[in-house]
C-alpha positions in Angstrom: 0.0 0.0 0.0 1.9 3.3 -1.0 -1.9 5.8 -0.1 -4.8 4.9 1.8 -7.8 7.5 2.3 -10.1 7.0 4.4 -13.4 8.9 5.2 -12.5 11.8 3.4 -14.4 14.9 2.5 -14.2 18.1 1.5 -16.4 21.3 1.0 -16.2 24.2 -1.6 -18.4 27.0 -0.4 -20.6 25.1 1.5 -20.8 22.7 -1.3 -19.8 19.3 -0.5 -17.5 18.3 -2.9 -16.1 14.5 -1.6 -18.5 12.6 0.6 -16.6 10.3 2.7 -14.2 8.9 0.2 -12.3 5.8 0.8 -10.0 4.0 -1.3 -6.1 2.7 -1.6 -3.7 3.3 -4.1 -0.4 0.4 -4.3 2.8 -0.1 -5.9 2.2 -0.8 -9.8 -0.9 1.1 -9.7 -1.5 2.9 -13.3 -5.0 4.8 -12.4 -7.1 7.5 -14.8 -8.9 9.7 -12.6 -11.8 10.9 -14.5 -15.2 12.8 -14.1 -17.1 15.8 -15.6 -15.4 19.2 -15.2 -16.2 20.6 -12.1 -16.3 17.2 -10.1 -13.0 18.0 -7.9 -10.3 16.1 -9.9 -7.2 18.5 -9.3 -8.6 19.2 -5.7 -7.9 15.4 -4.7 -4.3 15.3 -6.4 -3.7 18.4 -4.4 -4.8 16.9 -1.0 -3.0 13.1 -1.7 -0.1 15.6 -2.6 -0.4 16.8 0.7 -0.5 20.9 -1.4 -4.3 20.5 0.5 -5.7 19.1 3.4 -9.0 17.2 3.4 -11.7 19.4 5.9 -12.2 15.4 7.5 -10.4 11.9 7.4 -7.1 11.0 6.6 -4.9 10.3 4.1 -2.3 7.7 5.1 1.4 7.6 3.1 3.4 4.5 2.8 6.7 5.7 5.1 9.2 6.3 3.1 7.4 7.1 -0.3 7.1 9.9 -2.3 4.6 11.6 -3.9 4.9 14.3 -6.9 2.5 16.1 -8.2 2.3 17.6 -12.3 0.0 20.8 -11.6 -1.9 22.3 -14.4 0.5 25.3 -14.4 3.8 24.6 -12.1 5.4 27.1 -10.5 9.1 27.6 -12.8 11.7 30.3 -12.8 11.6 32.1 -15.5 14.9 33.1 -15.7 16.3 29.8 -15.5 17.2 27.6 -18.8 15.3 24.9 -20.0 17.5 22.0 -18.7 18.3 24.0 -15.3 14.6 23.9 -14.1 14.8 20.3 -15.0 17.6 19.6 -13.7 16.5 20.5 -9.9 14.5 17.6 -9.9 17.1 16.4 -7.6 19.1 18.8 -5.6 21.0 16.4 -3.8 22.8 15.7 -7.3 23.2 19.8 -8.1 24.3 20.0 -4.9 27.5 18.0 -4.7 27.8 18.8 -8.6 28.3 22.1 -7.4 30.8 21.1 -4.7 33.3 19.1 -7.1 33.0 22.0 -9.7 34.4 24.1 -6.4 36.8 21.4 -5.6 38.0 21.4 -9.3 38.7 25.6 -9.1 40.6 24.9 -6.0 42.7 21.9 -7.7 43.3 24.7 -10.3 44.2 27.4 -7.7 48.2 27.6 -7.8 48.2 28.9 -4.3 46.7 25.6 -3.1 48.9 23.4 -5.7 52.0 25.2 -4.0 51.2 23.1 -1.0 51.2 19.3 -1.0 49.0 18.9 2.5 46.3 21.3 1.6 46.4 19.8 -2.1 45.8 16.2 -0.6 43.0 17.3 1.4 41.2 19.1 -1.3 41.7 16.0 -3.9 40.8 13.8 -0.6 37.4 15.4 -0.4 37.2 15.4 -4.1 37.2 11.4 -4.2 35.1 11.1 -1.5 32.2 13.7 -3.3 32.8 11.7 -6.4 32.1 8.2 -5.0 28.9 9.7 -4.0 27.8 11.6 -6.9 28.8 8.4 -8.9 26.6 6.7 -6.5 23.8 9.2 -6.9 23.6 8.4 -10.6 25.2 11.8 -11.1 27.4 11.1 -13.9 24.4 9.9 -16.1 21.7 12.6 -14.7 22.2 15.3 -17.8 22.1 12.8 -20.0 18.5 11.1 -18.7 17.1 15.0 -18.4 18.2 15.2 -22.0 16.4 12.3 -23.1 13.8 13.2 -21.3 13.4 16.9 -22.9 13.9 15.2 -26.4 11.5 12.8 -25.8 8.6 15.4 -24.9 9.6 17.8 -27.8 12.5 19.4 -27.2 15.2 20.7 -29.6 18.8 20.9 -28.6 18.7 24.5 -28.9 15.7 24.6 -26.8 17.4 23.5 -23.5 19.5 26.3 -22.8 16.9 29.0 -24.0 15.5 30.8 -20.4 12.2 29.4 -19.8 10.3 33.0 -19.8 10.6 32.5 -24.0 8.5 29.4 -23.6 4.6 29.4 -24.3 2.4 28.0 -21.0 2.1 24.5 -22.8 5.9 24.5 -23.1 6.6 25.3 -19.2 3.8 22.5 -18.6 6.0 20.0 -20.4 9.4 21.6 -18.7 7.5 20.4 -15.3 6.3 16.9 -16.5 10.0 16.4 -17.2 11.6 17.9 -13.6 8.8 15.2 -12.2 9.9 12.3 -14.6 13.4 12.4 -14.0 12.9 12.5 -10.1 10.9 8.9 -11.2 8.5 9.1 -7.5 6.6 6.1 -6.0 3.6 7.7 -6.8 3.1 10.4 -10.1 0.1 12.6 -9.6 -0.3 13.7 -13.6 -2.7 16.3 -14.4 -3.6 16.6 -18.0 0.3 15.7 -19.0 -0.6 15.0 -22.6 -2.8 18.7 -23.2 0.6 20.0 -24.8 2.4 16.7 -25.8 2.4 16.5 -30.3 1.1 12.7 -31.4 4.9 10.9 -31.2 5.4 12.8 -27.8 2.7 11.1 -26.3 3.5 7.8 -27.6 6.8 8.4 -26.1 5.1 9.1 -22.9 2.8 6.4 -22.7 6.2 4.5 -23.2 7.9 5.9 -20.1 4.7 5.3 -18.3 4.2 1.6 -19.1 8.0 1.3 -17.7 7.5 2.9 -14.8 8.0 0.9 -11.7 6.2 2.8 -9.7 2.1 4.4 -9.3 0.8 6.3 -11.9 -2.6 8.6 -11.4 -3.1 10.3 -14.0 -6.2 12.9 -15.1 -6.6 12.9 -18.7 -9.5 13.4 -21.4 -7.6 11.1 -24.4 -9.2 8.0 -24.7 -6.7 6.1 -26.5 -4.0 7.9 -24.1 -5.9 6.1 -21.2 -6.4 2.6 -22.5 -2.7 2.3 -23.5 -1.2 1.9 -19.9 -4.2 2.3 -17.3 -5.3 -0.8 -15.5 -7.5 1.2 -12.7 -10.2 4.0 -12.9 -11.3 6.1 -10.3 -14.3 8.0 -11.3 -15.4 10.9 -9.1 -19.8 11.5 -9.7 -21.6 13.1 -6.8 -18.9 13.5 -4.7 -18.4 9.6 -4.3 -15.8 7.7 -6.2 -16.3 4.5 -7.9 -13.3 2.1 -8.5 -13.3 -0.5 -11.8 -10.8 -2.8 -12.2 -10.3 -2.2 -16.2 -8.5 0.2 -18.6 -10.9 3.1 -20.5 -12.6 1.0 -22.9 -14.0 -1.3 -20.1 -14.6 1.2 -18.0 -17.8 2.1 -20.0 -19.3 -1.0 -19.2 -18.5 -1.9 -15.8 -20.1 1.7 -15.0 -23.3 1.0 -17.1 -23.5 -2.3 -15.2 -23.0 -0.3 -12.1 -25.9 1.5 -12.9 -28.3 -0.7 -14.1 -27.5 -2.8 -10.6 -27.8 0.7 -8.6 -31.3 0.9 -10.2 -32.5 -2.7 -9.7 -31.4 -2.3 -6.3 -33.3 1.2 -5.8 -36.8 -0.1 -7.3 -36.5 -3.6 -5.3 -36.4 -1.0 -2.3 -39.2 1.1 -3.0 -40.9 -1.9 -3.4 -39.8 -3.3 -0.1 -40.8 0.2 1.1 -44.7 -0.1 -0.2 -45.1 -3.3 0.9 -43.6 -2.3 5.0 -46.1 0.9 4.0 -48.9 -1.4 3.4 -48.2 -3.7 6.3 -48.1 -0.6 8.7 -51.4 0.2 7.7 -52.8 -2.9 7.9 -51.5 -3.4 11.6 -52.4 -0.1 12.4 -56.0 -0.8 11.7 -55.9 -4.0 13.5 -54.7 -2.4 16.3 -57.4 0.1 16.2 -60.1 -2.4 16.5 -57.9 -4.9 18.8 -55.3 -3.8 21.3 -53.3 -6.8 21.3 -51.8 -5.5 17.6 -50.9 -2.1 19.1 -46.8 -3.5 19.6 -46.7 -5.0 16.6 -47.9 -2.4 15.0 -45.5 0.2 16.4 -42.4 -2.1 15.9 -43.6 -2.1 12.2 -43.7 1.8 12.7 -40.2 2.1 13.6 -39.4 -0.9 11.1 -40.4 1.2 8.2 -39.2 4.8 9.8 -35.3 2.9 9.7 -35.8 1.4 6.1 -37.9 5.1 4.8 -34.7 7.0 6.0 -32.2 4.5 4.0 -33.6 4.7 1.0 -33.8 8.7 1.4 -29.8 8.5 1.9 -29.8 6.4 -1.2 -30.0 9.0 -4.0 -31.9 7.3 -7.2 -29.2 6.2 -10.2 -28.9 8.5 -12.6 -28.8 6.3 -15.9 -28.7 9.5 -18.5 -26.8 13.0 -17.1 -27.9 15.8 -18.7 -24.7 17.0 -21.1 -24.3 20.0 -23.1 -25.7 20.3 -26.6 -24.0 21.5 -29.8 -25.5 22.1 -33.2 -23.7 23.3 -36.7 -26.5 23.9 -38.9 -24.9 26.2 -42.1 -27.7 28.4 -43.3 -26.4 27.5 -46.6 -24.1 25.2 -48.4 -21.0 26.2 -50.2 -19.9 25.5 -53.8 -18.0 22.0 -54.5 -15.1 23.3 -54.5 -14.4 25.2 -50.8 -11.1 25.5 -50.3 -7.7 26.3 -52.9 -3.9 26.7 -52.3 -2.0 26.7 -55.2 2.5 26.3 -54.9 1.8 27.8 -51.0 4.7 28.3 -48.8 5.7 30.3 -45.4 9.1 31.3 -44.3 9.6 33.1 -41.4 13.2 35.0 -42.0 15.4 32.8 -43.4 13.9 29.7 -41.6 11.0 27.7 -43.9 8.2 26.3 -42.6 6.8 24.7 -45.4 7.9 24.2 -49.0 5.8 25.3 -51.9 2.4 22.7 -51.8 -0.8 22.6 -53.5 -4.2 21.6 -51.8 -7.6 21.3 -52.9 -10.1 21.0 -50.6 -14.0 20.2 -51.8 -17.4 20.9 -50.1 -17.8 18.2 -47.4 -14.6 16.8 -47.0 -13.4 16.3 -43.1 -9.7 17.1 -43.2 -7.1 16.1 -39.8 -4.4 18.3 -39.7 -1.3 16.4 -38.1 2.7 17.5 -37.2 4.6 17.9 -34.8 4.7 20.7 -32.5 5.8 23.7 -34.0 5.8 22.5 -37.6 3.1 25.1 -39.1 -0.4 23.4 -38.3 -1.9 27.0 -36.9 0.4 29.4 -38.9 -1.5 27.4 -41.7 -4.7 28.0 -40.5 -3.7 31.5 -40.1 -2.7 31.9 -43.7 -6.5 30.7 -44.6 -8.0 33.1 -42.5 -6.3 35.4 -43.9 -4.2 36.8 -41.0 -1.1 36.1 -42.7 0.3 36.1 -46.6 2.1 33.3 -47.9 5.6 34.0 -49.1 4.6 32.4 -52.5 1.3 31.4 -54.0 -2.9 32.0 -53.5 -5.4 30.7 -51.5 -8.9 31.0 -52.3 -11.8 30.0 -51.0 -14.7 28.8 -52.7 -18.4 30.2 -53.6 -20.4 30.8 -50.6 -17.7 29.3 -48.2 -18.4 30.7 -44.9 -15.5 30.2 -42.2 -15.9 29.3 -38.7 -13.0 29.3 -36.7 -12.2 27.9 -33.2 -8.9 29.3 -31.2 -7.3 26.7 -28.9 -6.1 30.6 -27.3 -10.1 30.9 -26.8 -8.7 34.4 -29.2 -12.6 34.2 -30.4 -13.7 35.7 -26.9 -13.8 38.9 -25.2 -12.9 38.1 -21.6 -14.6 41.2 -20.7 -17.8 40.5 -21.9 -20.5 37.7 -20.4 -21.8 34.9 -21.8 -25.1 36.5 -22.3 -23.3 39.7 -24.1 -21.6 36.9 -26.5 -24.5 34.8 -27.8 -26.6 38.2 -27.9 -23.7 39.7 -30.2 -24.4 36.9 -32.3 -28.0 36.7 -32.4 -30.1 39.7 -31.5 -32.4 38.7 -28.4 -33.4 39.5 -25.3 -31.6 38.6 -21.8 -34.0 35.8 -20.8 -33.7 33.8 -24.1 -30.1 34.2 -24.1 -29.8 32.8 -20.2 -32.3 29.8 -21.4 -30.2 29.1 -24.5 -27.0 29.2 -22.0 -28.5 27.2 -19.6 -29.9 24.4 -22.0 -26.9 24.3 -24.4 -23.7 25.5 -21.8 -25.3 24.0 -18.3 -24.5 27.5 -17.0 -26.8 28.8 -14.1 -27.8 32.1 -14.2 -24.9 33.6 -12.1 -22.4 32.3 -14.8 -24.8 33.3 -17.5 -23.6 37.0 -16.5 -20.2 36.3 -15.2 -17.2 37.8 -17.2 -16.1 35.4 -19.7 -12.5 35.7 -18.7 -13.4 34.0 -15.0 -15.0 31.2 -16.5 -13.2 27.6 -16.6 -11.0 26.4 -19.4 -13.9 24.1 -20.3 -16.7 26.4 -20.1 -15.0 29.2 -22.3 -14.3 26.3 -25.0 -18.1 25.3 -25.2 -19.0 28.7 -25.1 -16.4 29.1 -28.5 -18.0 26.1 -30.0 -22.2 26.9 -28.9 -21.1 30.3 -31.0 -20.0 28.6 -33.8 -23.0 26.7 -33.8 -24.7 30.2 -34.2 -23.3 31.7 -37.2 -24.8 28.9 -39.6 -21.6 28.6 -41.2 -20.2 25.8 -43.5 -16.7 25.4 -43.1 -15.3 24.8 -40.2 -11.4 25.3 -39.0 -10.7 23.8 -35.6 -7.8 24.7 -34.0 -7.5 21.7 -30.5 -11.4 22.1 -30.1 -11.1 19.0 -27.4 -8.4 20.4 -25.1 -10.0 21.8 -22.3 -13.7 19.4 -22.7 -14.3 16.4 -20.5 -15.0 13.1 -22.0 -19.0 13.7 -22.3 -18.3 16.8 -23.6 -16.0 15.2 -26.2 -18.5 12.4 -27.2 -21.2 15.3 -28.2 -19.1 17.6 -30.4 -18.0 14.3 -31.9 -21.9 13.6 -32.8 -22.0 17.2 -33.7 -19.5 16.9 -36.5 -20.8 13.6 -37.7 -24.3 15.1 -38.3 -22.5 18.7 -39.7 -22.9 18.8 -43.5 -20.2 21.1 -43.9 -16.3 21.3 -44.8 -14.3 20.5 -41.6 -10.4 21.2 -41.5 -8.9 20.2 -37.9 -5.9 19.9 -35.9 -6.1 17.9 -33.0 -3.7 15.3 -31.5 -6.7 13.3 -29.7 -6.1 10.2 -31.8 -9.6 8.9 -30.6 -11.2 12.1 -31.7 -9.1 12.1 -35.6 -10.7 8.5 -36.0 -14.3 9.7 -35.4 -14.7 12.4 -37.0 -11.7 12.9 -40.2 -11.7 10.8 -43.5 -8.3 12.5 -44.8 -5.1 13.6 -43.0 -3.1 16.5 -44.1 0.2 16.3 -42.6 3.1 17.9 -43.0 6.7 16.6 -42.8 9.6 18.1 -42.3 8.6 21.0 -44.4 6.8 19.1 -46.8 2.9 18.9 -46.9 1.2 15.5 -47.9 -2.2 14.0 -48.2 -3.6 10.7 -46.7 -7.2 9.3 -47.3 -9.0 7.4 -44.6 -8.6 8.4 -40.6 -5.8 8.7 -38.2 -5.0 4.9 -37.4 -5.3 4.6 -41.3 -2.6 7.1 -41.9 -0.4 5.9 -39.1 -0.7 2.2 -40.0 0.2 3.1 -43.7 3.1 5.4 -42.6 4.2 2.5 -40.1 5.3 5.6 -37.2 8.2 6.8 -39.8 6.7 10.3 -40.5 8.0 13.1 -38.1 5.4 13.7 -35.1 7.8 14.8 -32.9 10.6 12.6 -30.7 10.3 9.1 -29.3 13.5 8.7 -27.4 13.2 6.8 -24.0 15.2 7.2 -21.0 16.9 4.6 -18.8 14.8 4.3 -16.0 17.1 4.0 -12.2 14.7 2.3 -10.7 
């Protein structure tokens, strides 16, 4: 047992958030932690972290073990380099690193080499610190950091650039590397794979699979989960549910779950009717005979004890409500929707892409793959006009009308409320805007006139996408539309797109979602831009893993 908690709770506002929760984590463990947005996810990694303390019950740590903790945004120094921040994943080793680099100026010092005793003692100490530096894994620490940092996406130039030049995905992955190298009993991983390019997180589902150690892990990729997990904890009404099984079975035992809940629940209010009817009976034997007056209360209290349980049993709920998403296009386009003709972007003297030609017709549903940083969005921004190609034309087709969804949520004003957005799309009056919010979004009415910029990551994205849904347009361009969504979330913009009419051109590296919803990839390779039909396990099966989607190189793991 490495974590046990027991009986533990916690309240947000009032709001009860876990009821009592009880379960144990052990050595080996690979565990998804899933549940709607909202449900407390991040707040229990924080409290078996020990970053948050449970308001009751305890939380019980194997002695010895360690726990660490990937946070959605950790706390790095911006004016360290990238392989510094990683390297203080162990300061024990830059510690004495630091020591036998002061050793070796004193070696150098003539003033000590002038005398033989003083000499001695300094190349005495020196042995000593390098017996245990060599016993701390010292010698081979840069080079597992930099295997580390290549394997998530990192250049070689990249690891001595000062981590305030890197975007907020980037110092996410710096901090999933300081906590990889530092290899813990216990990972706590929260979202890990939002940043991570298609090989990267191949690569890390890789490292994970070799890890000795627990893995938790919160994540919304389906395939990402059913590749190494062997445990899910679900959190759902502030209770959490264990199943034995990766993603993929996980549907199934919880159905099963449910359907058992509900028998159960029904075969008590039956129970229940028939104590009800009993009570009544005795109660009007007693009436007319006193001799039934004890049985009769007994039966009373009988039913009081078994009306009170099922009141504390809270009926299954075999169909949540979810939010709703509809791309109607008030009219379709021409056959032929999109055009680049002998396109291609440089950026100084660094090209991003070589001259290419694409056609795209009415219809098609296009995945756009590469690895980080190879030109996916500077593409999309060349289509929307936003930038100009350093050589050839893009046109769009007759009647094409673009729709375009920012993984930057750059779509929104943060100042504005949800209310002020939907009306700025549609004329209409407050109270139909907060019931379209509340139907579509889930939002309550407070949220409804919140500031868009205090909203979650997850509400301002299905805000971006119920907006879309507004404009009636017929060609959309989806920049990461499943980044910030939960899983239910996920399965109805899926359903969405299926039942959309319309041109779709997406990047994504949710594998489950590119095999849903595309019928053609458009990737681009080192520079060069090519087309494959069929959907993403199509395209990688047929490129057998050889074209460029970013790193896969794994590190020796110490332990």
């Amino acid at each position: 047992m490495l974590v046990r908690a027991t009986q533990v709770n916690k309240y947000y506002g009032g709001n009860l958030v876990f009821d009592n929760l009880d379960f144990e984590i052990n050595k080996g463990d690979k565990i998804a932690l899933i549940g709607e947005n909202g449900s407390g996810k991040s707040t229990l990694f924080k409290i078996l972290s020990g970053k948050q303390p449970p308001d009751s019950g305890t939380v019980v740590v194997s002695k010895g073990a360690t726990i660490d903790y990937l946070e959605q945004e950790p706390h790095i120094n911006p004016s360290d380099t990238v392989i510094d921040v990683v390297m203080e994943a162990d300061p024990h080793i830059v510690k004495l690193h630091k020591k036998l680099e002061h050793l070796e100026a004193r070696m150098g010092d003539p003033e000590v080499g002038a005398d033989p005793d003083e000499f001695q003692a300094v190349l005495d100490e020196y042995g000593l610190l390098q017996g245990q530096f060599e016993q701390a894994g010292g010698y081979n620490y840069e080079a597992k950091i930099r295997s580390v940092l290549r394997g998530i996406g990192f250049s070689e130039e990249q690891l001595t650039q000062p981590a305030s030049s890197l975007s907020g995905g980037e110092k996410k992955l710096i901090g999933l590397a300081r906590l990889l190298v530092k290899e813990p009993e216990l990972l706590l991983l929260d979202e890990p794979d939002n940043h991570l390019d298609l090989k990267a997180k191949e690569w890390l589902e890789q490292y994970i699979l070799a890890h000795d150690g627990a893995v938790a892990t919160i994540s919304h990729d389906r395939y990402f989960l059913d590749r190494f997990i062997n445990h899910i904890f679900e959190l759902e009404d502030g209770k959490i549910y264990e199943y034995h099984c990766n993603y993929s079975g996980f549907q199934e035992a919880k159905q099963r779950r449910l359907e058992k809940e509900a028998q159960l629940y029904e075969m008590q209010k039956r129970e229940l009717k028939e104590l009800e009817k009993t009570a009544r009976r005795l109660k009007l034997w007693a009436s007319l005979n006193l001799k039934f007056a004890g049985r009769a209360q007994n039966k009373k209290r009988q039913l009081n004890v078994r009306r009170a349980e099922l009141q504390n049993t809270p009926k299954p709920v075999l169909n949540r409500n979810t939010v709703e998403l509809e791309f109607g296009q008030e009219e379709r386009s021409g056959k032929l929707a999109l055009q680049l003709k002998d396109v291609s972007l440089n950026y100084g003297d660094r090209p991003l892409f070589a001259p290419f030609d694409l056609t795209i017709q009415y219809g098609e549903r296009i995945g756009l793959a590469g690895p980080n940083g190879s030109g996916k969005t500077s593409l999309f921004r060349l289509i929307l006009g936003e930038e100009t190609p350093t050589t050839g034309s893009i046109r769009l087709g007759a009647r094409v009308k673009v729709g375009y969804y920012s993984q930057e949520q750059q779509t929104l004003d943060f100042r504005q409320t949800p209310v002020d957005f939907v009306r700025s799309i549609q004329p209409m009056v407050d109270e139909k805007a907060v019931a379209l919010l509340k139907g579509r979004l889930l939002l309550d009415y407070e949220e409804c006139f919140t500031p868009i910029g205090r909203l979650s990551g997850g509400q301002k994205s299905r805000l971006q996408l119920v907006g879309l849904g507004m404009k009636g347009i017929n060609f959309l361009l989806l920049d990461e539309p499943t980044n910030n969504l939960d899983i239910p979330s996920m399965i109805v913009l899926e359903d969405a797109l299926l039942d959309f009419e319309g041109t779709i051109l997406v990047i994504s590296h949710d594998r489950y979602f590119l095999d849903q919803v595309v019928d053609k990839i458009v990737a681009i390779e080192n520079g060069q831009v090519k087309e494959y039909p069929g959907n993403f396990t199509d395209f990688y099966d047929r490129t057998a893993g050889k074209v460029d989607m970013g790193r896969l190189n794994m590190p020796k793991q110490t332990r």
